[in-house]
N, C-alpha and C positions, 0 to 999 in steps of 0.2 A: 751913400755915406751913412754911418752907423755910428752913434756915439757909445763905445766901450769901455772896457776896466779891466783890470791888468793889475794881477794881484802878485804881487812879490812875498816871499815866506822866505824866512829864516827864523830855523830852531821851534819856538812856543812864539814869535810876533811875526802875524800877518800885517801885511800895509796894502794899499792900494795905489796905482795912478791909475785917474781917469782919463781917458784919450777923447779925440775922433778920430774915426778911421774908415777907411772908404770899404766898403762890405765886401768888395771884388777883394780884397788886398786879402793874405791871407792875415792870422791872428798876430803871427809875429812883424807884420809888417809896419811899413814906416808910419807913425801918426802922422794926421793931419796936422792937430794941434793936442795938446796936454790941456787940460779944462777942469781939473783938480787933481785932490791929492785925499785919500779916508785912510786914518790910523786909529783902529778899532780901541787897543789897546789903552793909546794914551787919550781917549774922545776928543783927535783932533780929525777937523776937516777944513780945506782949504778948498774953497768951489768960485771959478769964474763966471759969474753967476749971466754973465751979458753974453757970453759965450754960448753956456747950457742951453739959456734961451733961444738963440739966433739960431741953434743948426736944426731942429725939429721946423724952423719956421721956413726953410727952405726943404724939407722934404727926411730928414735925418729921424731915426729914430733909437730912442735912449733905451738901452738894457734896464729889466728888472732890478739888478740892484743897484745901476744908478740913481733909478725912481725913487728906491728905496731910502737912498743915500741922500739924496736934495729933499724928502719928506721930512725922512728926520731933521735937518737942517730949514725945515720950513719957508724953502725958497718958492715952493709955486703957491704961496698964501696969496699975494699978491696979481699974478700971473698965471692963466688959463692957455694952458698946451694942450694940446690931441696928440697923444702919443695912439694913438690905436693904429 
């Protein structure tokens, strides 16, 4: 299981949803679950933060720019993951 992003574009605004999604699965396959929402544009981000947490804790590991995306959002202040 792999926690991903799935970036939607239309025109001049990108958005995001962030998934999990099982690694076997290919990209456009079914999520697991939806575990936020990043819209660069408007600096909104919407992150299920008890989610993000749980799936690395059974073995899941988060893309780059989700890391990126819960940094900025300063959700692992709190909270020590091993994404490696």
């Amino acid at each position: 299981m792999v926690e991903s992003d799935v970036w939607l574009k239309h025109r001049d605004h990108s958005c995001g949803v962030i998934i999990a999604i099982d690694v076997k699965s290919r990209r456009e396959g079914k999520a697991i679950r939806e575990v936020g929402f990043y819209d660069p544009r408007k600096d909104q981000t919407q992150l299920d933060v008890s989610a993000i947490i749980s799936f690395p804790e059974v073995g899941a590991q988060t893309t780059e720019t989700v890391r990126d995306i819960s940094g900025r959002a300063k959700m692992f202040e709190q909270f020590r993951i091993n994404n490696d």
